[in-house]
N, C-alpha and C positions, 0 to 999 in steps of 0.2 A: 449082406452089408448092413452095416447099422445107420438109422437115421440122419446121424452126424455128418457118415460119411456122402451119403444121399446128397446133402444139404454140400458139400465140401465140392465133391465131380460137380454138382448141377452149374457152383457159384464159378467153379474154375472155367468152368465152359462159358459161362456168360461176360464175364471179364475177358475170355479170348477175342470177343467178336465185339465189342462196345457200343457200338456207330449201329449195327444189325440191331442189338437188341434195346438199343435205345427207341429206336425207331417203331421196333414191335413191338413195347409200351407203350407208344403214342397213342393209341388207338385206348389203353384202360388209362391210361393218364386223360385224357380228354372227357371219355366217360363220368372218370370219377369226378371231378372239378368241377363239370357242368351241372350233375346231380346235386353237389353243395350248393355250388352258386344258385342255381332255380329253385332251389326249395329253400335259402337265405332271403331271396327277394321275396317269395309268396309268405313266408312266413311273414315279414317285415312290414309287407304290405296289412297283412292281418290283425298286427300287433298296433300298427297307425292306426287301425279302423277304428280299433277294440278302446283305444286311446281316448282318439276324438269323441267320439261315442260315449264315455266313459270322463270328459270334461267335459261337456253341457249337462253336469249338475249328478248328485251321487243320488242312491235311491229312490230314483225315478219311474212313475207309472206314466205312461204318454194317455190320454182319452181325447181317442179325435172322432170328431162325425164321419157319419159313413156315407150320407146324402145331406142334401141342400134342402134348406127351408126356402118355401115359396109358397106365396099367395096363403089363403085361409086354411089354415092349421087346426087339429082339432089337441084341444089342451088338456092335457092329462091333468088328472086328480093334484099332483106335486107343483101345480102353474108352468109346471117346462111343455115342451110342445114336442108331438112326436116326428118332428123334422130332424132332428138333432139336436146339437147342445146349445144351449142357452147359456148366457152371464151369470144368472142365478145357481145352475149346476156347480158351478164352481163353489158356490158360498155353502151350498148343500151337503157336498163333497169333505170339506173342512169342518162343517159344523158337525154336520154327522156320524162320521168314521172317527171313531179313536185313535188308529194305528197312525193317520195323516198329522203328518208336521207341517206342512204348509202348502196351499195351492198358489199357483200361478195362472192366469189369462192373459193369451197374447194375441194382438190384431193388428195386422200389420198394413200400412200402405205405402205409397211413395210420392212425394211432392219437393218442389222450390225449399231451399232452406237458405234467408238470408241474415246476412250480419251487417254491421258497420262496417267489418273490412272486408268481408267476400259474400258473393251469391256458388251457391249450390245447385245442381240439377239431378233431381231424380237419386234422392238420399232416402232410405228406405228409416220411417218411423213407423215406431214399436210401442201401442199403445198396451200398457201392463199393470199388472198388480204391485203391491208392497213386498211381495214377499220375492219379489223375481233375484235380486242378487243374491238370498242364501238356495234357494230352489234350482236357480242354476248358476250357482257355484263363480259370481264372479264379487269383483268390491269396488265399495267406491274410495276413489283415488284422492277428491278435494270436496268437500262441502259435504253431501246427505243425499240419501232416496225421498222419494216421495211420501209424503207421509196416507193413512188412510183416509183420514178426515181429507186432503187433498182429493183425493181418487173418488170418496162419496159427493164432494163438492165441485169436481169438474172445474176446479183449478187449472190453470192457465200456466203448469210450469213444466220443466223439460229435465233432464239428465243426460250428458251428450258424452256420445263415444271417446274415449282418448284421442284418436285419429282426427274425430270431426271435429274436437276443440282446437285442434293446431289448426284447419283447413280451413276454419270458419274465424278463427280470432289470432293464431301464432302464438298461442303458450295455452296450459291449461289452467290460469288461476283467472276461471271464468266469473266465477258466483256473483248474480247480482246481473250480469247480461242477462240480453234480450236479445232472443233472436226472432225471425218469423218465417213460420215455417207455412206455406200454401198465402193465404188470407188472417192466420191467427199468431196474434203476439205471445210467444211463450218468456216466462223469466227462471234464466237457467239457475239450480241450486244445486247442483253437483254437476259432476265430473268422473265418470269410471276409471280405474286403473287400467295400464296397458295389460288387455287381455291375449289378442292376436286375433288368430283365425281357429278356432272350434270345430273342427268339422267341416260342415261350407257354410258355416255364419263368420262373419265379419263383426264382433261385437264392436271395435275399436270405430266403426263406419258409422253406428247410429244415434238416429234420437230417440230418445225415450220419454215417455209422456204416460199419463194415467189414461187405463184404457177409456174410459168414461170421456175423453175429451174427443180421442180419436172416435169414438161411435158419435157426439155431438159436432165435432168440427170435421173430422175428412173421408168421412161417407156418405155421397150423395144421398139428399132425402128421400127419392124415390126409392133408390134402393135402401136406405134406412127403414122406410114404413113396411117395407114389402119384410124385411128381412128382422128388425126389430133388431135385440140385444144378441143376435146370433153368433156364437162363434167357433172358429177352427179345433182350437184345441184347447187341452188343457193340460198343464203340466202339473203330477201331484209329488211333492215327496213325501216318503213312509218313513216311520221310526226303523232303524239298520236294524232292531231286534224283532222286530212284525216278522206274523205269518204274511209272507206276497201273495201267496194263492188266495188267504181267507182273505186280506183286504181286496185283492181285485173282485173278490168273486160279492165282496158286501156294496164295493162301488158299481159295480153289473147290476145289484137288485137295488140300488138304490137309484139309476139313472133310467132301469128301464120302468119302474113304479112312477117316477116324474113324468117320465113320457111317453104312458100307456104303451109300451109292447113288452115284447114277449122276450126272453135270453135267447131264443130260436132264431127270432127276426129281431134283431136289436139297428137302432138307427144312432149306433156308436162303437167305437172298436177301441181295446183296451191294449197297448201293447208295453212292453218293459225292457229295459237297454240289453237284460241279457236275450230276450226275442231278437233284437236286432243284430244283436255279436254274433248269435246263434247263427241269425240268415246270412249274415255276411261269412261267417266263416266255414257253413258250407259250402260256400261260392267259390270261397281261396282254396278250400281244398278240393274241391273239380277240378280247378286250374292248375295246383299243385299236384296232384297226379298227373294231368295231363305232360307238367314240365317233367314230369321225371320218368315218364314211358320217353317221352323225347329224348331225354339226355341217358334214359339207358339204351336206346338202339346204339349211340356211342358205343357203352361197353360189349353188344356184341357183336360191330366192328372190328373192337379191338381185340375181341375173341377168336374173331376169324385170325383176324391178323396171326394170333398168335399159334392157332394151329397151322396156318400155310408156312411159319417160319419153321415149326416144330418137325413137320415134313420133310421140308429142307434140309434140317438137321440130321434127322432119321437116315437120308438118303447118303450125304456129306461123311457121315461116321457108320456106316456100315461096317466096313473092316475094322473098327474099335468096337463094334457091337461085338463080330464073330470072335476077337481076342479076349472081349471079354468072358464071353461064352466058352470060349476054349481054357480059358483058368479056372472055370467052376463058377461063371454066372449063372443064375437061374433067370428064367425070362419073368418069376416076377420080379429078382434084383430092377433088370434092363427096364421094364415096364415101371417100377418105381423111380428109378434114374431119372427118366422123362417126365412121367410126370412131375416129379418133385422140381425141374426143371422150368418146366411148364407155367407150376404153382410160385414158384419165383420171382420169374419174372413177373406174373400179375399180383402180388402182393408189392414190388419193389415198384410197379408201376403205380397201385393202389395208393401209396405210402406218399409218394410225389406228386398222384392226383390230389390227395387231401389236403398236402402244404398247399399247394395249386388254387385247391378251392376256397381254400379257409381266406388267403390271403386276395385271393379276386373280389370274394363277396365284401370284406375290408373295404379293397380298394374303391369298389362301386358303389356303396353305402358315402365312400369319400367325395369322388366324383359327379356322383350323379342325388337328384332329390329326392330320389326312393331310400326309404330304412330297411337294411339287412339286419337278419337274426339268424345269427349262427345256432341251428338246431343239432345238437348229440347224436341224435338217432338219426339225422341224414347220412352224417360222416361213418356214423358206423355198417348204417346201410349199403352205401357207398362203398366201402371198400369191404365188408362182407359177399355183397356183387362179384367184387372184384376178383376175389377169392374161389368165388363157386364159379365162376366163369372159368378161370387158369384150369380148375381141377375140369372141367365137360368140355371145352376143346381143347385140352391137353391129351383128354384120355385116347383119344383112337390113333396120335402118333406114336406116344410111349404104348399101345396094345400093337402096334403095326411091329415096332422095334421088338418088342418080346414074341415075336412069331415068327422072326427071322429066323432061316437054317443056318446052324453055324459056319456047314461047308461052304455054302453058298456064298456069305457074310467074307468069310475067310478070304474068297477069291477074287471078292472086286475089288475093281482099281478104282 
């Protein structure tokens, strides 16, 4: 018989029985759908990360401490201390490295924020450099940043989140307020554009102040004298054409030279957005295999399914086996009959799983707050599966039907 006609008996047979062989699709149609769908959301989820991640600011180096300064320090050759990083690291960092377009310093606490027309509790200010809105990629909306001269002089002024301009006064053409933030009068002179939510920062939430004010006005003295000018991190952007490696590896020998040790034992850790894409997206991909061992037990469910109906079949058409036998079938025609049967229906199931998936992961990306990313290679994967499955449990009922005697065939009822 020729392939065509393989494909012609297999389809006539399937369209005899409708409701049957719908049903014993169900099992590769659910497979395949769920394979899309779970690897739609893991990707999507990945693709948010890689996002957020990737809008708190473009060619970014992170240097944060790796331990807490305390008590008597001994002070390396460059004035920084080998606690960790220091205020001054930052201007070293700039000054120093060529490849550096701009630092950022940020220190953060939380206090009272009051206005003329509302008090505030527990608003998180952001004490920072000049260069923070090109460094991490955000603008301002009305008035101006802080200038440097500001920041060297421990200026008394603020930059308030879009959000905390409505909450604190009811529009943002603030400039020229005064708000007070703890015990100290700040006079606002901008206003940031509506940014959102970044990742899990809330830019639109805060205040912004020169760091120099926050280390002067809202860190306890004690812990001021013990702790000095110390801080968390620093954000550096690089020129988009630098070498990354050579610049981290010049801000390493420059950070561990200020603070006496060694790149073995360093008392600071260098890391870069795509280090963190990196770590997150090994995670999504643990989890994304994880979802798709899951949603392939479906497909071989639906595998069994389709050999126990295959059986059925085999058993059902016996005396069309031996007729056919008796015309000049060969048992690999009959053996190919089936399977091609077999392969059919899990391709026709495959094909309806796909619309299935494509349009669920849609609908749930619609529904729900997670982002789906329709991936190529799931779908193909997916009903690839689908395929080799039909053809490994199709084969021992189409081998069972090709080993029939034809007398034997011939004579049941």
């Amino acid at each position: 018989m020729k392939p065509q006609e393989f494909l012609r008996v297999a389809w006539e047979s399937i369209s005899r029985n409708k409701l049957r062989s719908l049903l014993t699709m169900l099992g590769i149609i659910i497979g395949v759908a769920s394979v899309i769908i779970m690897i739609s959301i893991s990707a999507g989820t990945e693709a948010t990360i890689s996002d957020q991640i990737t809008s708190l600011g473009s060619n970014l180096i992170y240097v944060t401490s790796s331990m807490s300064r305390g008590g008597a320090m001994a002070m390396g050759p460059g004035g920084g201390s080998s606690g960790g990083l220091v205020y001054d690291d930052a201007f070293a960092i700039e000054d120093e490295i060529s490849s550096v377009v701009g630092v950022v310093v940020e220190q953060g606490t939380t206090d009272s924020i009051k206005s003329t027309e509302a008090t505030l509790d527990d608003v998180e200010i952001l004490g920072t450099t000049t260069s923070f809105p090109s460094v991490r990629d955000v603008s301002v909306g009305t008035g101006r940043f802080f200038t440097e001269e500001e920041v060297e002089k421990k200026a008394k002024v603020a930059v308030l989140g879009y959000d905390l301009a409505i909450e604190l006064f009811g529009t943002t053409d603030v400039i020229g307020e005064v708000v007070t933030a703890g015990n100290t009068r700040l006079g606002i002179v901008g206003v940031l554009s509506e940014e959102g939510l970044k990742g899990d920062t809330d830019f639109d939430a805060r205040l912004y102040t020169p760091v120099t004010v926050v280390f002067q006005k809202f860190i306890d003295n004690f812990f001021a004298r013990i702790m000095g000018d110390s801080i968390r991190a620093v954000y550096v952007e690089i020129d988009p054409d630098a070498d990354l490696d050579n610049t981290i590896l010049q801000i390493s020998l420059l950070l561990a030279k200020r603070h006496d040790v060694t790149l073995d034992e360093p008392d600071f850790s260098i890391t870069t957005q795509g280090d963190i894409i990196e770590t997150q997206e090994s995670t999504t991909a643990a989890f994304r295999s994880l979802l798709g061992w899951v949603a392939g037990v479906s497909l071989i469910v639906g595998g069994i399914g389709i050999m126990n109906i295959m059986l059925v079949s085999v058993t059902e058409r016996t005396r069309e086996i031996g007729i056919r036998q008796s015309v000049g079938a060969t048992p690999d025609d009959i053996r190919w009959q089936f399977l091609t049967e077999s392969l059919l229906l899990s391709l026709v199931g495959g094909l309806i799983g796909v619309l299935t998936g494509i349009g669920g992961a849609f609908l749930f990306g619609v529904v729900s707050d997670m982002r789906t990313v329709i991936v190529p290679g799931a779908i193909m994967l997916a009903f690839g599966s689908a395929a080799i499955v039909g053809v490994f449990f199709g084969y021992y009922p189409a081998n069972k039907a090709a080993q029939l005697d034809p007398i034997d065939a011939l004579r049941h009822e």
